[in-house]
N, C-alpha and C positions, 0 to 999 in steps of 0.2 A: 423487584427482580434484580435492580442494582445488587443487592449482599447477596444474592445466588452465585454458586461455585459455577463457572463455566460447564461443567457436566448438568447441573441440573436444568442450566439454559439450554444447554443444546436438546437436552430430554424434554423439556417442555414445551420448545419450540417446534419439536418436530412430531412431538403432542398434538399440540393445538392444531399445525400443518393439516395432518391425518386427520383430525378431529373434522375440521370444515371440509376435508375431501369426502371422508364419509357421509357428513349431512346434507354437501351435494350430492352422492351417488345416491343414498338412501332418499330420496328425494324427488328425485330422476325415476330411480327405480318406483317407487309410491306410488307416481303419476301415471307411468304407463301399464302397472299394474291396474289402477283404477280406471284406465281408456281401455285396456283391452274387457275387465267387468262389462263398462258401459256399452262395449261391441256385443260384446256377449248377447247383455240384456236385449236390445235391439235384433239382433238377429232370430233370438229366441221367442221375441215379439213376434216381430216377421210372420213367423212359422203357425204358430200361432193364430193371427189374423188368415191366411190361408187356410189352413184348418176349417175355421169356425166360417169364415165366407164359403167356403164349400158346402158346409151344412146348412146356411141359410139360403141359397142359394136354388137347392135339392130341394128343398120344404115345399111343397104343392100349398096349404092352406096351414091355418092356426097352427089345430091339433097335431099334426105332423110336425112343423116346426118343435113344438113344445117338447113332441116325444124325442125327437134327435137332440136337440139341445139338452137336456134333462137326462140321455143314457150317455151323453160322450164329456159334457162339458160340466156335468153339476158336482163332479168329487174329483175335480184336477188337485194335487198338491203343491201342486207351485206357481197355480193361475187361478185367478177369479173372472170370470164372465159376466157382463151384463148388456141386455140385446134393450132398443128403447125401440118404439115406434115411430109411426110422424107425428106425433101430439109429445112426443115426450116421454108418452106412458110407458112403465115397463113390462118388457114380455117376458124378460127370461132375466134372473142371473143365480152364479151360482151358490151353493149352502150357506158359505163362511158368511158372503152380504145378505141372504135369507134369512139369518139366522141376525143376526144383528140390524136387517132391513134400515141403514144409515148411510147409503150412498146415493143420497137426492139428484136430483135432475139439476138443481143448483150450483151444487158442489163442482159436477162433472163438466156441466156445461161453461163453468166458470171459470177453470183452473186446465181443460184441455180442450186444445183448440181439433177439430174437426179435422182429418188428416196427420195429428200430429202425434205429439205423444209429451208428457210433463211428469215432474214429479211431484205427488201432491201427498198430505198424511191424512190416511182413515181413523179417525175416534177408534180406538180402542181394537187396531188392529195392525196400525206403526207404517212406517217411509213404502209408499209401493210406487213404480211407474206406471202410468197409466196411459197405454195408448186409443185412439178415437177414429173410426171410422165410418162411410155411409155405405149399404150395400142394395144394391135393386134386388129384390125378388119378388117373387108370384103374390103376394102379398103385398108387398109398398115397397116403399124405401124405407132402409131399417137402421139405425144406428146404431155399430158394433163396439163395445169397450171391455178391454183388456185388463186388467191390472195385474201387476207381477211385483211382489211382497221384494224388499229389499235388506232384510233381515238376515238373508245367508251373505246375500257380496258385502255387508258391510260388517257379517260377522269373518267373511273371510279376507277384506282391507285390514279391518282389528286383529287377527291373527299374522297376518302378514306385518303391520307395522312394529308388530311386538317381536317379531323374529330378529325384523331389521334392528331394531332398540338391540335385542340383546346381544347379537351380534356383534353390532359397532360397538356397544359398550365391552365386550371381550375384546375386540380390534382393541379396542384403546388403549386398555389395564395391560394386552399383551405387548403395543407398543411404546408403552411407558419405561417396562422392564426390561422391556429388549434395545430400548432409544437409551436405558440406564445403563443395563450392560455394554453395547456397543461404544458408549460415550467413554465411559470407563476403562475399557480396552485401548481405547484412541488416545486417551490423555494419559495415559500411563507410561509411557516412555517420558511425557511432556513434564510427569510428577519427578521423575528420577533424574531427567534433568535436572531441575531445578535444587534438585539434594545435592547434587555432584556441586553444582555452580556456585549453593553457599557454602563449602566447603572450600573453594579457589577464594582465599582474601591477599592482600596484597602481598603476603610473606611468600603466597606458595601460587606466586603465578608461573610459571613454569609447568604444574597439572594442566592436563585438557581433559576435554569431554570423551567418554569412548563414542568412537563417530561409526553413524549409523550406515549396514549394508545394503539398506534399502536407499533408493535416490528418492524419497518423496520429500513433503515438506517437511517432516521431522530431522532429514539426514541434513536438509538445507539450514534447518533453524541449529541445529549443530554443530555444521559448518560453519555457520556465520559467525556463531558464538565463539569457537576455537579462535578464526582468525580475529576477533575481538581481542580476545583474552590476548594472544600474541602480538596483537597493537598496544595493549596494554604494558605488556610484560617489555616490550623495545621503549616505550616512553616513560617505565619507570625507571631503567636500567639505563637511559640518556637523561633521565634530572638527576639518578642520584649521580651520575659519571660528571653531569657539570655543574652539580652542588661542591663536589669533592673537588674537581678542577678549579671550580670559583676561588671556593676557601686556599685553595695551595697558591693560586695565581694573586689574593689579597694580601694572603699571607708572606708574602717574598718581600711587597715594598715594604712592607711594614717591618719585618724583620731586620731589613737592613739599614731602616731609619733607623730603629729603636737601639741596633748592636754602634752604630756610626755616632749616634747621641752619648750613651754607653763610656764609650771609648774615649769621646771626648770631656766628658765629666770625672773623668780618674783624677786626671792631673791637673795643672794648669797649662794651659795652653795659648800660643803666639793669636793675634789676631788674623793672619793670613790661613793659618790651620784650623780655626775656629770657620772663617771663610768656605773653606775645603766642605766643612764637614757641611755646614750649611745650603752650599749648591750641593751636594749627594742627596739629603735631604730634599732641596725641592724638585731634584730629577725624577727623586722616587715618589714624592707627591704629586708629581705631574704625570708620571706612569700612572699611578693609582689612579689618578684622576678620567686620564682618557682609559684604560680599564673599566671605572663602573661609568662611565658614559656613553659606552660601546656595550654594556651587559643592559643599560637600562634602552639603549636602542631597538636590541634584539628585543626585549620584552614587551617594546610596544608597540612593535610594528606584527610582533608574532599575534600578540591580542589581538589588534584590527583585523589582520587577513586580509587588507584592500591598501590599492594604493590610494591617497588624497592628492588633491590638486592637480588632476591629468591635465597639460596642455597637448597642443602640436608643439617639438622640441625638435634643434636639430643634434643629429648624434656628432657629427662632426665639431660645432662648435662648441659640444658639452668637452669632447674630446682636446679640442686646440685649447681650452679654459685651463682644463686638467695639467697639461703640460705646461703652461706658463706656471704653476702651483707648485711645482715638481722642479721647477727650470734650473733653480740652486743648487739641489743634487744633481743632478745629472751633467752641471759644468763643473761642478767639483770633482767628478770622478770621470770629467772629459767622455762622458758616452757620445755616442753618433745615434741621435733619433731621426727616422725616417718617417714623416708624413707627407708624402709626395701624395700618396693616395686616397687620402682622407676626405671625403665629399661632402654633402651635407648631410642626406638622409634624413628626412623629416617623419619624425615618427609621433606618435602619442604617447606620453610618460611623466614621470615627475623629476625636473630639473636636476633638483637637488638630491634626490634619491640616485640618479643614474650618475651625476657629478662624483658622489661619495663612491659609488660602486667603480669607475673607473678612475676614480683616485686611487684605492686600496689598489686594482689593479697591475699598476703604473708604476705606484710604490712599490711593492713589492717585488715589480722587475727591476727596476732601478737598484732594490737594495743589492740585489742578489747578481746582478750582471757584472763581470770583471771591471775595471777601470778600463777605458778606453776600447770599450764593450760596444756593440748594436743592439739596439731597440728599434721593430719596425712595427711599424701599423699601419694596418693597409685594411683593404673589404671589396664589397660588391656589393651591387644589389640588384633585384632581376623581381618579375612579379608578383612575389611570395614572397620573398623576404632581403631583408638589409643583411649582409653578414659582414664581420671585422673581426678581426687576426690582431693581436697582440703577441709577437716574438719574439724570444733575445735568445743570447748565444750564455747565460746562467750555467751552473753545475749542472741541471740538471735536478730532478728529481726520480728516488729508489721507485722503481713499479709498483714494488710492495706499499710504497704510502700515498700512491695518487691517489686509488680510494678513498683514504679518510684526510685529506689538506684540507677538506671543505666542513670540517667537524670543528667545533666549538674548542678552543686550545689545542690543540693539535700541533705539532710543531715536529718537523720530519727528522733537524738535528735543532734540538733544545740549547746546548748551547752556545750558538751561533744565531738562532733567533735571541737568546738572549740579551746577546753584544748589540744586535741591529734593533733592541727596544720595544720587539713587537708583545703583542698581547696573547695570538695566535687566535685573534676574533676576527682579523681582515678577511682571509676569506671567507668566514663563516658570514657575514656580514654581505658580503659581495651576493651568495647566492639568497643569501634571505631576498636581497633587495632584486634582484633578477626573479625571482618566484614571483614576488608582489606583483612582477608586469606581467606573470604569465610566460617565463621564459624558462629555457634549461643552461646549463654552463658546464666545459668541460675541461680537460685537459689534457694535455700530450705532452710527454716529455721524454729527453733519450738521454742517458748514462752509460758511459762519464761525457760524452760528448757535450750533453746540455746544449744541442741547438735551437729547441724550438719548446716555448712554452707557451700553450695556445689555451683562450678563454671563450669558446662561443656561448653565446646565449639567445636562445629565441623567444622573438617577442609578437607577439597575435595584435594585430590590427582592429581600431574600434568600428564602430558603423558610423563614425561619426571624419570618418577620410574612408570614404568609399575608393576614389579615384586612386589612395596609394595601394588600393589591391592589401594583399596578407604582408605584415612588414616582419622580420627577425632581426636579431642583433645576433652575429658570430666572432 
């Protein structure tokens, strides 16, 4: 059944389903058609045994007896009579055992008990029930027995079970074809699906499915599929956008090594310009360098999807680490940093990932804030979450590019990132590493003003520091 089309399984299974329903009903039905026979026959008995006890009863002597038995009971059609004495002997029974005279005193006595009634089989005359009774009359006590041929109820079980046979066998064959067509009907949107779907390859993801009017499961499996495809169609159109941005951002150091080498191979040249050309050279190998070390970053932490090595961490000293790291720019361009507020905040995270994340941070306000500029950082915390504020008095950042700073190369004026050396992977780097805990991160900025550039990030709490309640980074 494994290589069966899903229509032939449904058709089959709802086959079989039916199949075992019927052979219970047919079954059920069988039985009580054969209880209510067996009421029959018993009643029919009954009636019967009254009868014939009437007439022995009435009998004054033998002959009498003989003559009633012999005009009422000797050509019944659907009963045999036979009367015994109290030796045994018989008085009376009627034609069909006259005529065959093979219903011994052994047989009856043997196989039906006295009051009751049994089914027993006559030589050469098939299945009858035979009931047994004793009757007083003017005469003796007389023993009365019955039999009733069973030849019509079990030629009318046998007709009966053959109705039911043929019956359920048309149920069947009808709901084969009908569990064939229905199935068919059902899977037919589900076929066309899947035509449309091989036809979406990756040139032409931008096609969708036509989505279905009805909301059942087919319009769900649809749905689901569309928004697929459009997950697709956004992660092909972000590799090839940062394949394209890789190459032009590798391509730059290289270029201007290779034009700067170049240059200085024309002529002959002093050893102090030799000098020159050689630190430009390792500026730009050193760009290049932290470049693919920040692209192989992203790639492996994107792989994982988990952070490694969670401790208890605090955010404050990850923070005061940060700025000693920072401490040279920031007196060279004489800023005022403000951490009067800065607490512990003991959270769960990875040292080093949150170190790097509020490195870039740091830096990046430091590059971008005037010379004898402010930088504050401040927070709260309450019991839900740690929040912390990162703000300086910067240009500024255009509305238009808040959305995408946090994009992979990106750079809102190119080149002025390009003077300050960036990669334009810091931010993108920053929120990889805040996703990793489970956090968001945002930004506020005002133009031309540029007073406040703000980075929250929330971060969810382990089971493993019940006591700090849900913890966030803002």
């Amino acid at each position: 059944m494994k290589n069966l089309s899903i229509r032939w399984r449904l058709t089959l299974w709802s086959s079989l389903t039916l199949t075992l329903l019927m052979l219970l009903f047919g079954s059920v039905v069988y039985m009580m058609m054969a209880g209510y026979l067996i009421n029959r026959t018993s009643f029919e008995l009954e009636e019967e045994f009254d009868e014939l006890k009437r007439a022995v009863e009435h009998a004054q002597n033998n002959e009498e007896l003989q003559t009633v038995l012999a005009r009422e009971f000797a050509h019944h059609p659907s009963f045999d009579f036979e009367v015994r004495g109290q030796q045994g002997t018989v008085l009376f029974h009627s034609d069909r055992l006259q005529k065959l005279n093979n219903l011994s005193a052994d047989l009856l006595q043997t196989n039906v008990p006295i009051g009751g009634k049994a089914d027993i089989n006559i030589p050469h005359l098939g299945d009858f029930t035979v009931g047994c009774k004793k009757v007083a009359s003017s005469i003796g006590e007389l023993t009365l027995y019955i039999a009733i041929p069973l030849a019509s109820q079990q030629q009318e079980l046998s007709m009966f079970a053959f109705m039911l046979l043929c019956a359920g066998l048309l149920t069947i064959v009808c709901a084969i074809a009908g569990g064939y067509f229905l199935a068919r009907s059902a899977l037919s949107p589900v076929q066309r699906i899947t035509q449309l779907a091989q036809g979406i390859t990756a040139e032409r993801l931008n096609e969708r499915l036509p989505e279905m009017v009805v909301d059942d499961e087919l319009g769900q499996l649809t749905n689901t599929l569309n928004e697929m495809i459009e997950r697709l169609e956004k992660a092909f159109c972000e590799i090839q956008q940062f394949s394209g941005d890789a190459a032009h951002e590798l391509r730059t150091p290289l270029s201007v090594m290779r034009s700067r080498v170049e240059i200085a191979l024309r002529s002959e040249r002093s050893p102090e310009e030799y000098k020159d050309v050689l630190e430009d050279v390792l500026d730009e190998s050193l760009r290049l360098s932290q470049l693919i070390e920040q692209l192989l970053f992203l790639l492996r932490e994107e792989k994982s999807g988990t952070t490694q090595d969670v401790n208890v961490i605090s955010v404050g000293e990850i923070i005061k680490d940060v700025v000693t790291h920072v401490g040279e720019m920031i007196d060279q361009k004489g800023i005022s940093l403000d951490l009067s507020k800065v607490d512990t905040w003991p959270v769960d995270g990875n040292s080093l990932l949150l170190s790097q994340a509020y490195f870039n941070i740091l830096e990046n306000a430091v590059k971008y804030t005037p010379t004898s500029g402010t930088i504050k950082i401040d927070g709260y915390a309450d019991q839900k979450c740690v929040h912390i504020n990162v703000a300086d008095d910067g240009p500024g950042i255009p509305e238009d590019d808040l959305p995408n700073i946090f994009r992979r190369f990106y750079r809102a004026d190119e080149s002025r990132c390009r003077e300050s050396g960036g990669t334009g992977l810091g931010l993108a780097i920053v929120k990889r590493i805040i996703e990793l805990h489970h956090g968001t991160i945002e930004v506020n900025s005002e133009v031309p003003m540029g007073q406040v550039s703000k980075f929250p990030c929330h971060y969810t709490r382990t089971e493993r520091l019940p006591s700090r309640g849900k913890l966030c980074w803002l």
